[in-house]
Backbone as JSON, one array per atom type, in Angstrom:
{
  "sequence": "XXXXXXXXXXXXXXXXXXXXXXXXXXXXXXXXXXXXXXXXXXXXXXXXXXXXXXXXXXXXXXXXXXXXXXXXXXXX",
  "N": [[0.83, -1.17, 0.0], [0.45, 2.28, -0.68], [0.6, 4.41, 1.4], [2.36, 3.18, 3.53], [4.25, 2.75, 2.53], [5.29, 5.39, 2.07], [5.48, 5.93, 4.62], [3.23, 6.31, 6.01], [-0.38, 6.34, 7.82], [-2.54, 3.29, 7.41], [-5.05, 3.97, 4.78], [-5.16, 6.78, 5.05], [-5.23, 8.09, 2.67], [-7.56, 7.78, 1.95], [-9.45, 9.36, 0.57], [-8.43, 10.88, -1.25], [-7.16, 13.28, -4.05], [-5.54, 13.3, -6.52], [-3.08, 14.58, -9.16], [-2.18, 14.04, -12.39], [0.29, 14.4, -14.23], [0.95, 14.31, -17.75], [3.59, 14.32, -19.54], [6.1, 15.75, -18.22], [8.26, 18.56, -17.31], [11.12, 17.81, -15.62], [12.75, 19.03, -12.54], [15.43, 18.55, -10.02], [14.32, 19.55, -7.52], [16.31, 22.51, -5.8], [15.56, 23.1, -3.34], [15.07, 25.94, -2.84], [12.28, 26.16, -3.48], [8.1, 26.51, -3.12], [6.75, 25.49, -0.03], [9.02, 23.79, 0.22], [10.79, 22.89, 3.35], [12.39, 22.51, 6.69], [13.2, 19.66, 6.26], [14.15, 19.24, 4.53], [16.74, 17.85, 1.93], [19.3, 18.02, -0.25], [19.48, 16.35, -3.31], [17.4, 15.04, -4.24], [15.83, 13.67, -3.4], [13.37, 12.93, -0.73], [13.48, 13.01, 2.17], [12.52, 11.14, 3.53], [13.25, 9.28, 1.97], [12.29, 9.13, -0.37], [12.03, 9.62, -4.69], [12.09, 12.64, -5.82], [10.78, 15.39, -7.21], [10.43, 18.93, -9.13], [8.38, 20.85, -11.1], [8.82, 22.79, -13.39], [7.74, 26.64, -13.9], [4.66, 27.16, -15.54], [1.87, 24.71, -16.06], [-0.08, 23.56, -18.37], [-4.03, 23.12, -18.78], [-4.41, 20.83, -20.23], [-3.05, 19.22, -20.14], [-3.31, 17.57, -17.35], [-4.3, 15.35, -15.4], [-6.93, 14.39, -13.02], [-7.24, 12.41, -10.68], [-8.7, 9.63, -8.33], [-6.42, 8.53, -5.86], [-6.5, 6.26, -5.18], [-7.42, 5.02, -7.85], [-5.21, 5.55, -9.63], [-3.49, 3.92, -8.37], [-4.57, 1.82, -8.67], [-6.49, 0.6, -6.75], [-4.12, -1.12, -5.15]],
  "CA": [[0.0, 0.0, 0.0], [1.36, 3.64, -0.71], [0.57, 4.99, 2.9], [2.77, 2.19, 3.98], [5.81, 2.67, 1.64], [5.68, 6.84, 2.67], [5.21, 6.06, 6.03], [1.23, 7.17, 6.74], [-1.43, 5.17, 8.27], [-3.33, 3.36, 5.99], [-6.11, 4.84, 5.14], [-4.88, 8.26, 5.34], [-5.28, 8.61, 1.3], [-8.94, 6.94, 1.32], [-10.23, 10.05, 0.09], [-7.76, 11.95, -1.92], [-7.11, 13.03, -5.36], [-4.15, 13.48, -7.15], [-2.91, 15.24, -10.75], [-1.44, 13.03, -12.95], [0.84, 15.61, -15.14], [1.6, 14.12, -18.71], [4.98, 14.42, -19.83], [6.22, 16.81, -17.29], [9.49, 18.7, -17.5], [11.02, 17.54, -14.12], [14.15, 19.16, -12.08], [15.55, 18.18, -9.24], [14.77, 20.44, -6.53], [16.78, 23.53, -5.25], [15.37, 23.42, -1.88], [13.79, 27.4, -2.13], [10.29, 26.13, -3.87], [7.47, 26.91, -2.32], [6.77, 24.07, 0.39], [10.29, 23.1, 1.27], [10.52, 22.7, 4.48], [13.07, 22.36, 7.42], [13.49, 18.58, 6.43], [14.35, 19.49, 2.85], [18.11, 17.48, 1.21], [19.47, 18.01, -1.64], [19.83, 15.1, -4.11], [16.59, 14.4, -5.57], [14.97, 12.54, -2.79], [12.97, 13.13, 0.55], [14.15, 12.89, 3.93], [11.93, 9.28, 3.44], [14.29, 8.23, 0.88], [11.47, 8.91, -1.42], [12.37, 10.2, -5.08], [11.27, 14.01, -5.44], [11.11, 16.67, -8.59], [9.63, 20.11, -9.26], [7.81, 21.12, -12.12], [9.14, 24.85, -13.43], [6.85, 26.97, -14.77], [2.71, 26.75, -15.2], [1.35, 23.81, -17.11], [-1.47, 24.22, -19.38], [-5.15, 22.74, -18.26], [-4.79, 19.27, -21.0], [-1.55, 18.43, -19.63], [-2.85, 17.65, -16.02], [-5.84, 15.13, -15.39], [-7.27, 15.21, -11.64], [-8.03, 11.1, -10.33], [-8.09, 9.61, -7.15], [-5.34, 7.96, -5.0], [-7.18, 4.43, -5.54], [-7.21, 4.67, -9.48], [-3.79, 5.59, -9.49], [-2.77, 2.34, -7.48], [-5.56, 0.09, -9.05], [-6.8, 0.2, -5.53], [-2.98, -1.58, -4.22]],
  "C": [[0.88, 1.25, 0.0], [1.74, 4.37, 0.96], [1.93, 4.29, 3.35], [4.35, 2.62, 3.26], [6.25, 4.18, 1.63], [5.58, 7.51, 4.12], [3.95, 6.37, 6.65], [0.99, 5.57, 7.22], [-2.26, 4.63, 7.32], [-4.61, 3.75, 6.11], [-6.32, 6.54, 4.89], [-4.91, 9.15, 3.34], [-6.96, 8.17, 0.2], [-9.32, 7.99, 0.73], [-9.26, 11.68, -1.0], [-7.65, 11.89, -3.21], [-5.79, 13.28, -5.4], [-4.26, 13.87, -8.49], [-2.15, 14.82, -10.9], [-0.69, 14.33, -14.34], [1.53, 14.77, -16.83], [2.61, 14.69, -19.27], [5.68, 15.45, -19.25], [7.41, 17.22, -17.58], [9.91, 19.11, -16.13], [12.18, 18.24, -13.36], [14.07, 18.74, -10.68], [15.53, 19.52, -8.12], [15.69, 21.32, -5.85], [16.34, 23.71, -3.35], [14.55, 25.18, -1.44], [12.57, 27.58, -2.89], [9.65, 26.5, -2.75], [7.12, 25.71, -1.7], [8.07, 23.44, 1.01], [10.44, 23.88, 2.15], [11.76, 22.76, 5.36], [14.21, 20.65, 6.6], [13.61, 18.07, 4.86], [16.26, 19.31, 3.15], [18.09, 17.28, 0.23], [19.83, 16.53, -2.09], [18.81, 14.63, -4.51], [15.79, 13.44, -4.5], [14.43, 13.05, -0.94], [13.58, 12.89, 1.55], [13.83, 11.33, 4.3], [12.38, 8.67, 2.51], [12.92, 8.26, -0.74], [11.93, 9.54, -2.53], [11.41, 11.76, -5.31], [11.3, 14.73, -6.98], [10.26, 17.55, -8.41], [9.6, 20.15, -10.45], [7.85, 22.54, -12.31], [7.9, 25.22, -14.34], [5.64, 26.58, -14.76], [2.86, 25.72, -16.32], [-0.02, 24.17, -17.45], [-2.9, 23.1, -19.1], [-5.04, 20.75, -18.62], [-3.25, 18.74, -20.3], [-1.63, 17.55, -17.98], [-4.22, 16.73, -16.0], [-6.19, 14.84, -13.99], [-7.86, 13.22, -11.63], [-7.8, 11.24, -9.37], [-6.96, 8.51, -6.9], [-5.63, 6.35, -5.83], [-7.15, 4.04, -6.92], [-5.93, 4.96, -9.69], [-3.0, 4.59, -9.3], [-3.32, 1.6, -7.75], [-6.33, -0.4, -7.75], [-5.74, -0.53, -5.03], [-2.42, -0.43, -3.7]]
}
């Protein structure tokens, strides 16, 4: 389960969506986006060993489609 492999409770994504960004143009974080945090390292990956990127610049409406958590994962 995702919760599980980013550390949450499970459960904790029963009701969320997510934006799935087609072909994104990705960089590796700088650390002064908006959102980083205290517990922000450089190298491309979370403090949870998770991998990370930012998206420069606005994306355009067709580029971005809006599901939830559960279709994302097939429900796993």
């Amino acid at each position: 389960m995702v919760e599980q492999r980013l550390g949450l409770n499970p459960g904790d994504f029963d009701n969320v969506q997510v934006a799935v960004i087609e072909r994104p143009n990705v960089q590796i974080p700088a650390g002064k986006e908006l959102g980083a945090n205290a517990n922000w390292i450089p190298g491309g990956y979370t403090s949870g060993g998770i991998p990370e990127a930012v998206i420069p610049g606005q994306l355009k409406t067709d580029q971005v489609k809006v599901i939830s958590m559960a279709e994302l994962f097939n429900g796993n």
